[in-house]
N, C-alpha and C positions, 0 to 999 in steps of 0.2 A: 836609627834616627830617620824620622821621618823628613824628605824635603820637596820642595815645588818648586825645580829650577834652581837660581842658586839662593834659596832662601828656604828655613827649615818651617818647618809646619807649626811649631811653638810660636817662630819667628811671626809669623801673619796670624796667630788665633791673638798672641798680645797685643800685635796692632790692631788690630780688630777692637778688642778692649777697649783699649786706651783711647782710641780715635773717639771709641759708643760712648766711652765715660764724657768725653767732652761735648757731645748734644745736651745734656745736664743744664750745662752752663753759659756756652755759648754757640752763636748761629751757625747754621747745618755746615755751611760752607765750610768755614771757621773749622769748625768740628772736622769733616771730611778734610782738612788741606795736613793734619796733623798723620797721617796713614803713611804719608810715604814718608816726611823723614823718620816717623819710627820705625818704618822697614828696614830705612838706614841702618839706624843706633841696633836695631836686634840684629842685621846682615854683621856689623862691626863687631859687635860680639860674637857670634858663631864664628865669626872669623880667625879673631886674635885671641878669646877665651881672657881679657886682658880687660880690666875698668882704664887704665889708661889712652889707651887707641881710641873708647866710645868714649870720653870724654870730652879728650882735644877736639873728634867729630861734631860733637855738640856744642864745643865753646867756639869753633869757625862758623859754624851753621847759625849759630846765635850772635854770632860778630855781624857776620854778612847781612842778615836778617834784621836785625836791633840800628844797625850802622844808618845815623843820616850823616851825610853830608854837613857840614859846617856851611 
């Protein structure tokens, strides 16, 4: 298994992806701010090898994210 520090080489070619798939649709910025939490979500997996752990990851990250204030 190839890695770059603590994150596998799979792990940044998908973000990589997934960030470029988002230029598509929406502005650069936009597109680029999407790279690091999916380094998150693939570090989360390489990690625990578990959909549970990248889940709860993504449903705090999307609370925190999504959350206004009242």
């Amino acid at each position: 298994r190839m890695v770059v520090g603590p994150l596998s080489l799979a792990n940044l070619i998908a973000s990589l992806a997934f960030s470029g798939l988002h230029f598509v649709h929406q502005p650069p910025l936009w597109a680029a701010a999407v790279f690091l939490p999916s380094l998150l979500f693939g570090w989360t997996w390489d990690r625990y090898r578990s959909l549970l752990p990248c889940w709860a990851v993504h449903f705090f990250y999307n609370l925190l994210f999504f959350h206004r204030p009242l």
